[in-house]
C-alpha positions as CSV (number, residue, x, y, z in Angstrom):
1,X,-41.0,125.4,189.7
2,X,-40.3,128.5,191.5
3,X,-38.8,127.5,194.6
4,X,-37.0,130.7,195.7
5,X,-40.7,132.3,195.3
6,X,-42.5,129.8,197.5
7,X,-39.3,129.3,199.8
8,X,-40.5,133.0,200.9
9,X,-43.8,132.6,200.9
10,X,-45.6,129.0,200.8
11,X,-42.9,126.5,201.2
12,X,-45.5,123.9,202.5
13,X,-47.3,124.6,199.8
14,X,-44.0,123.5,197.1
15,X,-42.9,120.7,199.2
16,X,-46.8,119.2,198.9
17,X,-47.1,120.1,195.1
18,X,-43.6,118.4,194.5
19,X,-44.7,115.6,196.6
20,X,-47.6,115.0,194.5
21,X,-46.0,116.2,191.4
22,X,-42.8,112.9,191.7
23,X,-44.6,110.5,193.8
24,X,-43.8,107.0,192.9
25,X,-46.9,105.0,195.4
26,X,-48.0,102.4,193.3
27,X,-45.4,102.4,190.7
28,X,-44.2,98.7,191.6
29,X,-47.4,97.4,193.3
30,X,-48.8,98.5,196.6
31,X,-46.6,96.1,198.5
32,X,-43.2,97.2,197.2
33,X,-40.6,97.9,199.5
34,X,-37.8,98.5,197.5
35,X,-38.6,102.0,196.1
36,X,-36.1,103.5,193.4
37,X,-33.9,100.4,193.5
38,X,-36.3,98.5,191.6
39,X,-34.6,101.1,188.7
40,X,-31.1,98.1,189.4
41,X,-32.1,94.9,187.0
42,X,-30.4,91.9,186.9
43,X,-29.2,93.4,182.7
44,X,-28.2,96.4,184.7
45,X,-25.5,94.6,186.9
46,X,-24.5,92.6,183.7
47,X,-24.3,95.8,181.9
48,X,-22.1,97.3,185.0
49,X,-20.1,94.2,185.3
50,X,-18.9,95.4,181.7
51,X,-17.7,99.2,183.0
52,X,-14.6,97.1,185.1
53,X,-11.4,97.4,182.8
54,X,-8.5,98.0,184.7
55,X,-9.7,96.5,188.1
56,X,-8.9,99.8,190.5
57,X,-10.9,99.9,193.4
58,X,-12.0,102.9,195.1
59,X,-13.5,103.6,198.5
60,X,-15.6,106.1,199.0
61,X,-16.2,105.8,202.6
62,X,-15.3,108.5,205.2
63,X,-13.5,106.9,208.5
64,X,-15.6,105.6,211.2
65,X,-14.1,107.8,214.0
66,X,-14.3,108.6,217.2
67,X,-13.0,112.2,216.4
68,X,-16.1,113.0,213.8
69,X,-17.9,114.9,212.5
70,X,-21.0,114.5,215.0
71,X,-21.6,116.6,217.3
72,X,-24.7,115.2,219.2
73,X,-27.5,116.5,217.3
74,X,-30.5,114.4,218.0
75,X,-28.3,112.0,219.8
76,X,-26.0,111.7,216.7
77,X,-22.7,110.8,218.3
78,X,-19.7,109.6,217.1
79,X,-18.0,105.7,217.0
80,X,-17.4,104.1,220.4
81,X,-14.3,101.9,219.8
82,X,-13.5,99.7,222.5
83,X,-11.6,96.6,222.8
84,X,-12.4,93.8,224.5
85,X,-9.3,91.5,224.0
86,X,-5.8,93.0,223.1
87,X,-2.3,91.6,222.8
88,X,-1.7,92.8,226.9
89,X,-3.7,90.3,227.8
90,X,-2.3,87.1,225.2
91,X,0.9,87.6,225.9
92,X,0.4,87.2,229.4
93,X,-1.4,84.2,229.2
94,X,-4.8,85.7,230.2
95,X,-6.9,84.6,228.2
96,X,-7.8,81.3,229.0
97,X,-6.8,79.6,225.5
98,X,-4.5,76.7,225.6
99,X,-1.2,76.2,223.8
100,X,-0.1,80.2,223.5
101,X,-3.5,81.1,222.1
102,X,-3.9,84.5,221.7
103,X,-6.2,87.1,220.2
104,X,-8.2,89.6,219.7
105,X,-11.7,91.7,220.1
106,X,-13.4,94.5,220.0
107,X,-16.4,96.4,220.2
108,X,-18.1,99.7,218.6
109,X,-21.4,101.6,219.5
110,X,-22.4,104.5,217.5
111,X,-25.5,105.4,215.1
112,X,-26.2,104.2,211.9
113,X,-25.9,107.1,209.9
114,X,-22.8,108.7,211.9
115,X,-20.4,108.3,209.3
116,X,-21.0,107.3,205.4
117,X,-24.3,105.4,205.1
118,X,-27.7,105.2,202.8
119,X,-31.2,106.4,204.4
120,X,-33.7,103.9,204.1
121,X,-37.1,104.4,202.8
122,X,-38.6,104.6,206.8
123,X,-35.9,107.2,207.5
124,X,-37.8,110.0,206.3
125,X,-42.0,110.9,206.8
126,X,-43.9,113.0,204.8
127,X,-47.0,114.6,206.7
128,X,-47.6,111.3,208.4
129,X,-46.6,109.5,205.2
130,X,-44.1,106.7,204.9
131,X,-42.6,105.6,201.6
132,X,-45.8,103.8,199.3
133,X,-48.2,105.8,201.5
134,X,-48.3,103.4,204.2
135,X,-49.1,105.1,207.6
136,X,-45.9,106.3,209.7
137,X,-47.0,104.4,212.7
138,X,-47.4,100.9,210.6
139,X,-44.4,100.7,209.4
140,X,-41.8,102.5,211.9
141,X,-42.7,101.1,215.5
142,X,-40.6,100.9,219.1
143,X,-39.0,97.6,217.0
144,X,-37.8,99.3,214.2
145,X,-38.7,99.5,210.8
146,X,-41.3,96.4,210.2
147,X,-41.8,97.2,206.1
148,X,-39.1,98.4,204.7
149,X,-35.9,97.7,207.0
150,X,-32.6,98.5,205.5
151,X,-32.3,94.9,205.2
152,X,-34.7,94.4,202.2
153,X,-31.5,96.3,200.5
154,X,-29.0,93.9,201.6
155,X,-28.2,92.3,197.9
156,X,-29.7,95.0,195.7
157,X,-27.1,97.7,195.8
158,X,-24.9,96.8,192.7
159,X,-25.5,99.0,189.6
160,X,-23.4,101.8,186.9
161,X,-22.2,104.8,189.5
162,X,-21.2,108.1,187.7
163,X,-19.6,110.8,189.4
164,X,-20.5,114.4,188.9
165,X,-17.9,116.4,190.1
166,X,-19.7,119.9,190.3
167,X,-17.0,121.1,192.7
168,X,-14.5,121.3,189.3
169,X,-16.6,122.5,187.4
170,X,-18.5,125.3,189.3
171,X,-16.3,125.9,192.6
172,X,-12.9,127.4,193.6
173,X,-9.7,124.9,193.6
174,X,-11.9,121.9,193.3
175,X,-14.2,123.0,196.3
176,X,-17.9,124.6,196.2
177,X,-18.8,127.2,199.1
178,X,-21.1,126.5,201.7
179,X,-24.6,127.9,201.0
180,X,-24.4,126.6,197.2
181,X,-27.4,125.6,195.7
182,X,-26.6,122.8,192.6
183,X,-29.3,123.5,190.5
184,X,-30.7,120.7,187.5
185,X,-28.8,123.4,185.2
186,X,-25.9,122.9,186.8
187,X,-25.9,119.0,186.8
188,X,-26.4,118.8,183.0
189,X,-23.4,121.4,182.1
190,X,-21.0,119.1,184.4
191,X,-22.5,116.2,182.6
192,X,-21.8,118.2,179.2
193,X,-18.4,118.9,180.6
194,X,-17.2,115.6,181.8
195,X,-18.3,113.7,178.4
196,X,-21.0,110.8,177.4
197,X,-19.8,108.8,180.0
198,X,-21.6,110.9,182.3
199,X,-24.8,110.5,181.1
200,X,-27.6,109.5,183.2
201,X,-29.2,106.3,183.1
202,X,-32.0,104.4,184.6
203,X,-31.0,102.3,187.6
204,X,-27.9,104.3,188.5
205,X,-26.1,106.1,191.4
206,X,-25.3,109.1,191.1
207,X,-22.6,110.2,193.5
208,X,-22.3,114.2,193.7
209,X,-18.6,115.4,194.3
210,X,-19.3,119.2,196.2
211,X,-16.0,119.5,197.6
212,X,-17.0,120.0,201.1
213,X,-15.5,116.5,202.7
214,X,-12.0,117.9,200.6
215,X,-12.1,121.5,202.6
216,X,-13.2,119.6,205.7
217,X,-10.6,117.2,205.8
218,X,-7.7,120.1,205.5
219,X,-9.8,122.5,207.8
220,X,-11.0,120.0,210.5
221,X,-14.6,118.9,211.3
222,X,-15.8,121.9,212.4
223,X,-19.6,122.4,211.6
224,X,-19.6,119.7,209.0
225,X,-22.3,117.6,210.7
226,X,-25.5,119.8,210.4
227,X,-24.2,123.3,209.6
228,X,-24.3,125.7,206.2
229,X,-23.2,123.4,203.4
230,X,-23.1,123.1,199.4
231,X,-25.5,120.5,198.2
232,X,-28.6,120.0,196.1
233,X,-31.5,122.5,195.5
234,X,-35.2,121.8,196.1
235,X,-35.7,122.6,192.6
236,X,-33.6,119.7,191.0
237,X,-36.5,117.1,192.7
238,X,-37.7,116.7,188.9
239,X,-34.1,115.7,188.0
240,X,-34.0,112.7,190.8
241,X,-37.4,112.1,189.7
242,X,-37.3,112.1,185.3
243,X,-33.6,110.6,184.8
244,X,-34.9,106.9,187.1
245,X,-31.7,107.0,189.6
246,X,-31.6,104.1,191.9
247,X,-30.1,106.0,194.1
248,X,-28.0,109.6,194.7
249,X,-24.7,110.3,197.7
250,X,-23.2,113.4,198.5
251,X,-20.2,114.1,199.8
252,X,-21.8,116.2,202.7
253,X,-24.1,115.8,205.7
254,X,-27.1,116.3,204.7
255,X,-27.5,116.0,200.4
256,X,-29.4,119.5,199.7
257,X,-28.3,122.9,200.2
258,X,-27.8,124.2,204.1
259,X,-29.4,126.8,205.1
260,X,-32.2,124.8,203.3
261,X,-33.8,127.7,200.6
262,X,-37.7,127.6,202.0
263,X,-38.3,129.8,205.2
264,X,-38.6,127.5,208.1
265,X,-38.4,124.4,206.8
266,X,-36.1,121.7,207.4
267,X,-34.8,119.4,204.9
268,X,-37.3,119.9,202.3
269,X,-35.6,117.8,199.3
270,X,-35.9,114.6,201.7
271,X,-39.1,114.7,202.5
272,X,-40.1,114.8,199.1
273,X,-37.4,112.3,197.6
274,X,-37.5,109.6,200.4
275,X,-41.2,109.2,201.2
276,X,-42.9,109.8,197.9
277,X,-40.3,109.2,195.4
278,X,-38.7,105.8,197.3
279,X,-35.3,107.5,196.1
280,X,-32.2,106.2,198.4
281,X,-30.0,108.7,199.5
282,X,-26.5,108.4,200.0
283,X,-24.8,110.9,202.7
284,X,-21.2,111.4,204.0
285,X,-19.5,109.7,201.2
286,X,-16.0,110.5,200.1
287,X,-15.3,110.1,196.6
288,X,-12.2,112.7,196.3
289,X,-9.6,109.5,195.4
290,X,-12.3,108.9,192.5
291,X,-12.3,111.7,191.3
292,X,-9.1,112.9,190.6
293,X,-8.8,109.2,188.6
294,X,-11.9,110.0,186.7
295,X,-10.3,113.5,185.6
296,X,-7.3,111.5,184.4
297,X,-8.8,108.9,182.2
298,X,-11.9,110.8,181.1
299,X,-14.3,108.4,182.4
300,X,-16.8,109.2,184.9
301,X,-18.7,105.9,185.0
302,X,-17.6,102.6,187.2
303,X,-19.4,99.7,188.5
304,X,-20.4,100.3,192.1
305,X,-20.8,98.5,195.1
306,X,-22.6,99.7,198.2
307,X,-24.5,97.0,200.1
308,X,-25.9,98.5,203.5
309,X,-25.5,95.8,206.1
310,X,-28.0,93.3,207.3
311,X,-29.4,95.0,209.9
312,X,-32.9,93.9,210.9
313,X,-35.8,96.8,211.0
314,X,-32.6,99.8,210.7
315,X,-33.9,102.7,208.9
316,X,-30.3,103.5,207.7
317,X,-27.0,101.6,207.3
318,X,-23.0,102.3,207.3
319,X,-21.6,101.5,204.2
320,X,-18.1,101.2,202.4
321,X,-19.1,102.0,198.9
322,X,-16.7,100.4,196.2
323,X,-16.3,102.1,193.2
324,X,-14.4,99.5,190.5
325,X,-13.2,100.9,187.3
């Protein structure tokens, strides 16, 4: 597929070939609602389970901050942390309790995908299209996502993560530049480079080390939320599609390249991974910690954790991802 071709001169035309070319509609029944993590079997959690040797646990969450990285984008706005009870008011007796009760509460308001988070399947639309080629409008309504709510993922996400660290292996220091396209040729010689246990499986999560989140954290926020950014390339949609990953996080904003490489379009790799493909996609993450462990011990697979929370009709969830190894 010649993307850089069509990116200049039929990029509707690619993202509606590619569309057709990886849809999964059908695949697991016409009422499915569970897309690519239908890839995560109960012998693949077993077979996970197995990965867990020394018991180190990772995090590769970002923080939930007030200070970043939106910057208001579509009403995109940063964690609203407010307390509601503090120690002020216990140790002055203010709070009603009897016998030197004391505690304390708190509040947050942001978005759902302002720091690390999945997309859900009704995140994302293709020409009208949502995930299974159900109708936009029937599934994604004024109350939220009535099909396939975040919530359907609640108790799936538990599977074999590998981490491809294509920021080692292709950038400078560890970190890729903004504007770099990760092509499927580059995935396979990191995979050749990091060993066998890097290869690709079905039913796992692949998490996608750019070194973006590494420059942003010693550089500040900056444009991290929306602007030019490493990531993947349109053209690595058969990749997602042939190797049956459950699922695929970056450590940037947006998962593909930025400025995206078709003229005028705008987030091309989504609309064909999320919709037609069912693939869950994995933004924001931070898996720097994991990664300079994985370089040490040679082993780039772990079992990993990352159960969106319970919210009813969301079309996208925080998340702490755990990486156990």
């Amino acid at each position: 597929m010649n993307t850089n071709t069509w990116s200049r001169t039929q990029p509707m035309q690619a993202i509606a070939e590619a569309a057709e070319r990886y849809r999964n509609w059908g695949r697991w029944g016409d009422d499915d609602v569970l897309g690519t993590l239908n890839f995560i079997t109960e012998a693949k959690r077993v077979q996970a389970a197995t990965l867990v040797r020394t018991g180190e646990s990772f995090s590769l969450s970002q923080p939930f901050s007030s200070e970043g990285p939106q910057k208001g984008w579509r009403r995109r706005t940063n964690p609203v942390h407010t307390m509601t009870d503090t120690g002020v008011e216990a140790e002055h007796g203010l709070q009603g309790f009897p016998h030197g009760f004391g505690g304390a509460d708190d509040v947050i308001s942001m978005p759902l995908q302002c720091s690390t988070q999945w997309d859900g399947l009704g995140h994302i639309f293709d020409r009208g299209k949502a995930w299974n080629g159900r109708p936009a409008s029937a599934v994604v309504t004024s109350e939220g996502d009535q099909v396939t709510g975040i919530e359907t993922a609640a108790s799936r996400i538990v599977t074999r993560g590998v981490l491809l660290d294509v920021g080692r292996v292709f950038g400078t220091d560890g970190e890729l530049p903004d504007g770099f396209s990760i092509t499927e040729e580059h995935l396979e010689e990191v995979i050749k480079d990091q060993g066998s246990t890097s290869h690709i499986r079905t039913g796992d999560i692949v998490i996608i080390r750019t070194g973006q989140y590494t420059r942003t954290k010693r550089e500040g926020w900056k444009d991290y939320a929306g602007g030019v950014a490493p990531g993947l390339s349109f053209g690595t949609a058969g990749w997602l599609y042939r190797n049956e990953i459950a699922g695929i996080a970056t450590d940037t904003w947006g998962f593909e390249v930025r400025p995206n490489e078709f003229e005028g379009a705008f987030q091309p790799l989504h609309q064909v991974a999320i919709p037609n493909m069912g693939l869950f996609l994995g933004e924001m993450w931070d898996p720097d910690a994991l990664a300079v462990h994985c370089a040490a011990d040679g082993r780039y697979e772990f079992m990993l954790s990352a159960a969106p929370l319970r919210i009813m009709g969301a079309v996208g969830s925080p998340v702490n991802p755990l990486a156990i190894k």
